[in-house]
C-alpha positions in Angstrom: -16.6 -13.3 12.7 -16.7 -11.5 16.0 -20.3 -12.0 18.0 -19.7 -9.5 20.5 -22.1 -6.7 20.6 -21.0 -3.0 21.6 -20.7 -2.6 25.2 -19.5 0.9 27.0 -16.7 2.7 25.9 -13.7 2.2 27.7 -10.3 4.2 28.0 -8.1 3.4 25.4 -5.5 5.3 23.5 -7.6 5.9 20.2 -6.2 6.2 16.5 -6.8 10.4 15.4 -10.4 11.0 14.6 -11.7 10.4 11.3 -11.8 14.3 10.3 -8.4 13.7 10.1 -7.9 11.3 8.0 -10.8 12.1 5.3 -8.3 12.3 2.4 -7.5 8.7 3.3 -11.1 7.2 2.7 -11.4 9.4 -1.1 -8.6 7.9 -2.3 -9.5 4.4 -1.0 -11.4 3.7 -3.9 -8.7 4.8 -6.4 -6.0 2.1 -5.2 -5.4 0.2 -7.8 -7.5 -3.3 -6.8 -10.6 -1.2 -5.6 -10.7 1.3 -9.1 -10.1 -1.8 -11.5 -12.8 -4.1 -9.7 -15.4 -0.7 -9.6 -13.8 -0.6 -13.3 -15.0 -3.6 -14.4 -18.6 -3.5 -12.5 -19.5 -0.5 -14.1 -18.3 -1.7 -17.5 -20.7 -4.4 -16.8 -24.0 -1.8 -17.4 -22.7 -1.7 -21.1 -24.5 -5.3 -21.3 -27.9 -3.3 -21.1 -27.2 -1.5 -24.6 -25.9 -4.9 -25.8 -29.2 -7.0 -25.1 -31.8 -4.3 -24.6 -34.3 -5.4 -22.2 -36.2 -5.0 -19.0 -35.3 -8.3 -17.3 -31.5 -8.0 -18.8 -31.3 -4.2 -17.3 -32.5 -5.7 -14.1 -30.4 -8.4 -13.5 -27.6 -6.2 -14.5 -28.0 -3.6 -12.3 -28.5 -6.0 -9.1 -25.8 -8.0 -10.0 -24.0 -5.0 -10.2 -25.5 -3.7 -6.6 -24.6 -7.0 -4.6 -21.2 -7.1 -5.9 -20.7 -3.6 -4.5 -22.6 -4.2 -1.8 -20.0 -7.1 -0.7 -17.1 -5.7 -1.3 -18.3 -2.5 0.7 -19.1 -4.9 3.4 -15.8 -6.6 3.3 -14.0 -2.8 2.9 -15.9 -1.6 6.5 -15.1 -5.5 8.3 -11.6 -5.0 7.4 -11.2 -1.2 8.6 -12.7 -2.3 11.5 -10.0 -4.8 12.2 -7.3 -2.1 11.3 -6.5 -2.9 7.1 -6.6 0.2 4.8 -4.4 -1.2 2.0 -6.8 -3.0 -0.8 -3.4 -5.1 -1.6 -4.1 -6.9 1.7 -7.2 -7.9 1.1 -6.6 -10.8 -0.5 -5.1 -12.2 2.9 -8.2 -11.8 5.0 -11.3 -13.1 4.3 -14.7 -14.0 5.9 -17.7 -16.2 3.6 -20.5 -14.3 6.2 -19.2 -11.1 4.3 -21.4 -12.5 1.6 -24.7 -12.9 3.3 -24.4 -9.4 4.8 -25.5 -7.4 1.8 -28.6 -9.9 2.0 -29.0 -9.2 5.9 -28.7 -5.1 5.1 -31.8 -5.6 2.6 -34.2 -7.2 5.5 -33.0 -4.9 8.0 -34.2 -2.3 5.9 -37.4 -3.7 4.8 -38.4 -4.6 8.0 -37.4 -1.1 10.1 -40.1 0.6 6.5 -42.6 -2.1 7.5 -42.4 -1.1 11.2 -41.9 2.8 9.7 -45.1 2.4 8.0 -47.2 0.5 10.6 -46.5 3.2 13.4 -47.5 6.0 10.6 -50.8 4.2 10.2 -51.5 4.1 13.7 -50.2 8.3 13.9 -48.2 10.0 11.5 -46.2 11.5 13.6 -45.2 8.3 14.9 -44.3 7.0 11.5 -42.1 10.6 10.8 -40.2 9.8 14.1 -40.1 6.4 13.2 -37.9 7.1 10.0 -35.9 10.0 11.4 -34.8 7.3 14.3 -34.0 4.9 11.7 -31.9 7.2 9.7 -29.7 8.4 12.3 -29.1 4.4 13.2 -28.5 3.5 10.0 -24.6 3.8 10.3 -24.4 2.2 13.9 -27.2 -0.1 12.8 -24.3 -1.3 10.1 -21.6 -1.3 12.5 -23.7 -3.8 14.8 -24.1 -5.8 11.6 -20.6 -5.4 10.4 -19.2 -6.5 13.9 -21.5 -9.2 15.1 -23.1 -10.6 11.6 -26.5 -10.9 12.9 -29.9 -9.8 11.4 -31.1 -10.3 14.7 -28.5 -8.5 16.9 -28.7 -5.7 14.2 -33.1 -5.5 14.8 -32.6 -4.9 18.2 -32.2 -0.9 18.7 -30.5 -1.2 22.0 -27.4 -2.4 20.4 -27.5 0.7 18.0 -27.7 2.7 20.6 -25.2 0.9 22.6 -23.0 1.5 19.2 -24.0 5.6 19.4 -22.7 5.6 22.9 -19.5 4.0 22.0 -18.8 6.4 19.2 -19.6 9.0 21.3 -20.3 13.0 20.3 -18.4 12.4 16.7 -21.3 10.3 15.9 -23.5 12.8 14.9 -20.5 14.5 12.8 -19.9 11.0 11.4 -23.8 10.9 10.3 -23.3 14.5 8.7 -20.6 13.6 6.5 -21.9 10.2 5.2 -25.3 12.4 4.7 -22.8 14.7 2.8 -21.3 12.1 0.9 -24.9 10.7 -0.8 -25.3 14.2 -1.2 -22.0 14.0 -3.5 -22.8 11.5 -5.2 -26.3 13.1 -6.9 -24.2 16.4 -7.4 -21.5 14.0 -9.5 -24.3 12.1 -11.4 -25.8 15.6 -11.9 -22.9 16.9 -13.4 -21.8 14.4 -15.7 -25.3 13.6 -17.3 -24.9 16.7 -19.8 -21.5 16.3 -20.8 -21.6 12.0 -22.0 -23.4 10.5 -24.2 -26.2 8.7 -23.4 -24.2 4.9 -23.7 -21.3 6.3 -21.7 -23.5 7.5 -19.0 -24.8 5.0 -17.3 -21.4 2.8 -16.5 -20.0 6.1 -15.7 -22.9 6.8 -12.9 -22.8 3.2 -11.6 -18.7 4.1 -11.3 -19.3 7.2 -9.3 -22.1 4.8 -7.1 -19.9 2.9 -6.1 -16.8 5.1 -5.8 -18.8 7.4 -3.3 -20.1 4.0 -1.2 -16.5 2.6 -0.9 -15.5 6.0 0.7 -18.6 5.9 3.0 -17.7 2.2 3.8 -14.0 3.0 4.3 -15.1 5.9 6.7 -17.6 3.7 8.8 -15.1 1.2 8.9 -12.4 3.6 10.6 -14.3 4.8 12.6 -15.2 0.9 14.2 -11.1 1.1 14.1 -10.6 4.6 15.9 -12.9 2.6 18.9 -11.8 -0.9 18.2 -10.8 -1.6 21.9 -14.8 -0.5 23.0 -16.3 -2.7 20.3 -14.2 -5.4 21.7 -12.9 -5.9 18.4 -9.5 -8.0 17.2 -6.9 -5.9 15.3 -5.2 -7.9 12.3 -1.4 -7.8 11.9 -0.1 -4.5 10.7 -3.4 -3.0 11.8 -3.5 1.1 11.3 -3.5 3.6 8.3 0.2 4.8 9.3 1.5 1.1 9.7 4.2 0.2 7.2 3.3 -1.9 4.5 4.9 -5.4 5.1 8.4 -5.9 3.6 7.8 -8.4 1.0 11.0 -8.5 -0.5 13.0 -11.5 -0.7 16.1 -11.8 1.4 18.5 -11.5 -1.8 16.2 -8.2 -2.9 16.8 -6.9 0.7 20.6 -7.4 0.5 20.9 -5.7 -3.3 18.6 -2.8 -1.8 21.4 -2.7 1.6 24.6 -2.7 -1.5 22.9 -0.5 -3.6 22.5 2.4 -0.6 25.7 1.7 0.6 27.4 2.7 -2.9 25.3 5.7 -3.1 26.5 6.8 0.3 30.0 6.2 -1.4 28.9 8.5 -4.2 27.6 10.8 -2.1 31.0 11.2 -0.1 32.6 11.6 -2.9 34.2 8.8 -2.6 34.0 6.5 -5.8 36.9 4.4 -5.5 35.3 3.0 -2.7 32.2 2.7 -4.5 33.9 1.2 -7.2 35.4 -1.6 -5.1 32.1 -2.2 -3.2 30.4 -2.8 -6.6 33.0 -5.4 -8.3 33.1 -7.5 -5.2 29.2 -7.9 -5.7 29.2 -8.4 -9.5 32.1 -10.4 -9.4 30.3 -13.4 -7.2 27.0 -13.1 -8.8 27.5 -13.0 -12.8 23.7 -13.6 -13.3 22.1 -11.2 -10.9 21.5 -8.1 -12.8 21.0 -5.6 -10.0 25.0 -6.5 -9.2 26.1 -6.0 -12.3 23.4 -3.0 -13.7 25.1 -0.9 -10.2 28.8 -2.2 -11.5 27.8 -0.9 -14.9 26.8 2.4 -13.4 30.0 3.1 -11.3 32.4 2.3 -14.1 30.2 4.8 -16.1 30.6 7.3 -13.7 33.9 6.9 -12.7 35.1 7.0 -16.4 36.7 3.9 -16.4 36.6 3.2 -20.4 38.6 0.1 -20.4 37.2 -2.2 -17.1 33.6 -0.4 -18.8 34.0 -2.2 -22.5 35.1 -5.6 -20.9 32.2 -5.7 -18.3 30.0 -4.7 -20.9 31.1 -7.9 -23.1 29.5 -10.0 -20.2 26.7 -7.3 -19.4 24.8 -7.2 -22.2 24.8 -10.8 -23.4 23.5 -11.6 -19.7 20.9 -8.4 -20.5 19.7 -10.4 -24.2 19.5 -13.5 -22.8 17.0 -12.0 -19.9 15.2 -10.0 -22.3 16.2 -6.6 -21.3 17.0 -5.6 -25.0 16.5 -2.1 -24.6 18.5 -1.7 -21.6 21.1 -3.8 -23.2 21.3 -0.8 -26.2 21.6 1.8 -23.8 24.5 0.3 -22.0 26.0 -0.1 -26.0 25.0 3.5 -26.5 26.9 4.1 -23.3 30.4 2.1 -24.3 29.9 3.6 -27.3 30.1 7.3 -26.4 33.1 6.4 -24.7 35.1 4.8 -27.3 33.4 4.7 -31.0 34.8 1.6 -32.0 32.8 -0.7 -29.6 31.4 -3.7 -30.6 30.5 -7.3 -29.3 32.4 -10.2 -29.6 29.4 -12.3 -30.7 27.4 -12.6 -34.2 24.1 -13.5 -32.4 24.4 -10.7 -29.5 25.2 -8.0 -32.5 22.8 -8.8 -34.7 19.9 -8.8 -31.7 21.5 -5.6 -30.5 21.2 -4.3 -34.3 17.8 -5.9 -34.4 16.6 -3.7 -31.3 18.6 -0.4 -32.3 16.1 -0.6 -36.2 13.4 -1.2 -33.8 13.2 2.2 -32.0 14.0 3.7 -35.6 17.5 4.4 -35.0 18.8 3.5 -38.6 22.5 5.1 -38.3 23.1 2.8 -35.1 21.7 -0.1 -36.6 24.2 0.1 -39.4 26.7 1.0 -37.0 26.7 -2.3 -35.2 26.0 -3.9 -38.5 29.3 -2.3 -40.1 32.2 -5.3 -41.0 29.9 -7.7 -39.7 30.8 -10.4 -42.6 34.5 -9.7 -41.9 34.2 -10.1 -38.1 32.1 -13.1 -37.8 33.0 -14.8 -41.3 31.5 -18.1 -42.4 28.9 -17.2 -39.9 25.3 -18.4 -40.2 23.4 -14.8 -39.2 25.8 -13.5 -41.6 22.5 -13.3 -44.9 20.2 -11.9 -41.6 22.8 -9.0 -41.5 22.8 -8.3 -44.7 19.4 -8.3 -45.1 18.9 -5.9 -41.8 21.1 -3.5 -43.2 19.4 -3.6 -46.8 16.6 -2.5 -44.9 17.6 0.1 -42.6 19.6 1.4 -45.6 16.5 1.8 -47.7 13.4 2.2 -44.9 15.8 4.2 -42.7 18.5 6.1 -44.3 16.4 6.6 -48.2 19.5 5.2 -50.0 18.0 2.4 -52.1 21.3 2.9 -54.3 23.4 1.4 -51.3 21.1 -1.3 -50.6 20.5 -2.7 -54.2 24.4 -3.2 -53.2 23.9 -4.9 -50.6 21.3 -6.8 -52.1 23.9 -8.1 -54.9 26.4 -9.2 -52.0 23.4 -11.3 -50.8 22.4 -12.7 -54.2 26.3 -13.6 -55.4 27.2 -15.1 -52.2 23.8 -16.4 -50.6 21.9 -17.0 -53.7 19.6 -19.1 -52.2 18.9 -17.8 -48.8 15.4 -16.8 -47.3 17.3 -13.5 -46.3 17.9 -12.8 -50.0 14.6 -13.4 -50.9 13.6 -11.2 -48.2 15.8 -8.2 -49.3 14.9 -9.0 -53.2 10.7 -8.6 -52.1 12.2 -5.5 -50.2 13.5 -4.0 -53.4 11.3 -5.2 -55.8 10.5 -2.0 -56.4 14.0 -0.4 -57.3 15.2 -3.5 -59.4 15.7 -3.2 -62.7 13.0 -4.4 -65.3 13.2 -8.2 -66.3 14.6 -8.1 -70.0 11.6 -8.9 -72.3 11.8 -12.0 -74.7 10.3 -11.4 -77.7 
């Protein structure tokens, strides 16, 4: 951690001020690692209606507190340094962080126990005394933020020396953190007639801790916008505006360089040239489905039926075997509205593609890519599954119990003894004939 203490400002080109930039700090919290950790501590109060007690409503709540309290901590080190995005967090990490929310709770005892001892001696003192110590408060935390010390922090001339580096804004900054505490009663205020009593609480330790991640993302900027006076380090890709770092891999890059190059082609208007960009990809990578998802989409929309029903014969096994079953169906659905008569050229692939078409409800294409299935893949071992699919979309799906009981007796005359005929029998147990008696 940096151990230099503020010294005088000194001419730098600063980041804009912070009035700029306020949206920025509300919608902090509400990235997606900040509002599912704040998530999860709030959820935590719940534990005080599950195990009612004083001590278990205590604990809770400061465990709940310091956790805040440290990741506040590590929110305001961090913008200091330049990092706004709670995704690069993880990166960048410091174990003093922890002992800081520790350090915050001395400072503050001790500046009430000084507070206190000057109002005994004259109120007055005591009044000044707390009105001083409030309007330190935030450079107070910036000291404490920057250098880590309780001690540094106790010494006023290094508040002071933090005022002075802020400058004029300071008292502006101290107005809007005073109007954001302010916010946060108004919330709590708000929501306490419209919950119930058991949804309240987590719901004002949420708001807590939603309105003292803004404050801490503000102080933190704010050490940022005068980072060169503080004297402190900037991490790489320091600054609210700096791009996020490119973390795709080098074959992600080159598909995302392919795939804007064939729009451009599209764009033009020129799709033969599109066309050709996109098989010279797919044809050297025949397991890489962004190559052959964008060579799917060209021949789609170049309306090249024939080059579109043999890719897709290679497409959609390749999207199966991935697990991509629903994109597999709509790239059916799509050869399929081109030429009716489509169909795969193995038992396995049509059955899963059958399997996946009953599974979003859609009975008529189900029994579609089921039709002639014995006579196309004969002798086959799925061929009792099939049956027993199209029993079912037949009766569940279509309300024609009179076709499946047909299908049913194909089953039972040629797979007697199959767990799929058993499976389509229990299915139609219902619209089988009656046992004949014996007397």
């Amino acid at each position: 951690m940096n151990q230099r203490t503020p010294g005088p400002a000194e001419p730098a080109q600063q980041p804009p001020r912070f009035w700029h930039r306020l949206n920025t700090f509300f919608l902090f919290p509400l990235q997606s690692q900040p509002l599912t950790y704040g998530g999860l501590l709030a959820l935590c109060s719940l534990l005080i209606y599950l195990l009612p007690s004083p001590l278990v409503a205590i604990v809770t709540e400061l465990g709940i507190l310091l956790a805040a309290s440290r990741y506040g901590f590590k929110v305001t080190a961090l913008g200091s340094r330049g990092i706004y995005r709670a995704e690069d967090f993880t990166s960048h990490y410091d174990e003093d962080w922890k002992n800081l929310p520790w350090k915050l709770f001395a400072l503050l005892v001790l500046q009430s126990m000084a507070a206190g001892w000057l109002g005994s001696v004259k109120p007055v003192l005591g009044q000044l005394a707390l009105l001083a110590i409030s309007f330190l408060l935030p450079a107070s935390l910036m000291v404490l933020v920057q250098t880590g010390s309780l001690r540094a922090t106790l010494n006023p001339a290094n508040a002071w020396a933090a005022v002075q580096v802020v400058g004029w804004p300071y008292v502006l900054l101290c107005f809007f953190l005073f109007l954001l505490s302010e916010g946060s009663v108004l919330a709590m205020a708000l929501l306490a007639p419209i919950f119930p009593e058991w949804l309240l609480l987590p719901l004002i330790n949420w708001v807590l801790i939603y309105f003292s991640w803004v404050m801490c993302s503000l102080l933190g900027y704010v050490m940022y916008q005068n980072h060169e006076a503080f004297g402190i380090d900037l991490l790489p890709g320091a600054g609210i505006d700096t791009p996020a770092v490119d973390r795709r891999t080098p074959q992600q890059i080159e598909h995302d360089a392919t795939d804007a190059l064939v729009a451009q082609k599209v764009t033009e208007g020129d799709l033969e040239g599109a066309l050709g960009i996109a098989y010279e990809h797919q044809r050297t990578r025949h397991d890489e489905l962004p190559a052959q998802r964008r060579y799917h989409r060209i021949l789609a929309l170049a309306n090249k039926t024939p080059s579109l029903l043999d890719h897709a014969q290679r497409f959609i096994p390749l999207l199966l075997r991935l697990g991509q079953n629903a994109e597999a169906l709509r790239v059916c659905q799509t050869c399929r509205a081109q030429d009716a008569k489509f169909v795969l050229a193995e038992a396995d692939h049509t059955l899963a593609l059958a399997r996946t078409a009953w599974g979003v409800g859609d009975a008529a294409l189900t029994l579609a890519l089921l039709g002639g299935f014995d006579r196309r893949f004969k002798g086959h071992a799925s061929v009792p599954q099939a049956y027993e699919l199209a029993a079912r979309a037949l009766l569940q799906g279509m309300g024609r119990a009179d076709m499946a009981l047909k299908v049913l007796a194909t089953l039972e005359a040629r797979h007697p003894n199959d767990a799929a005929t058993q499976e389509a029998r229990w299915l139609l147990r219902q619209h089988l004939p009656p046992a004949p008696s014996t007397a």
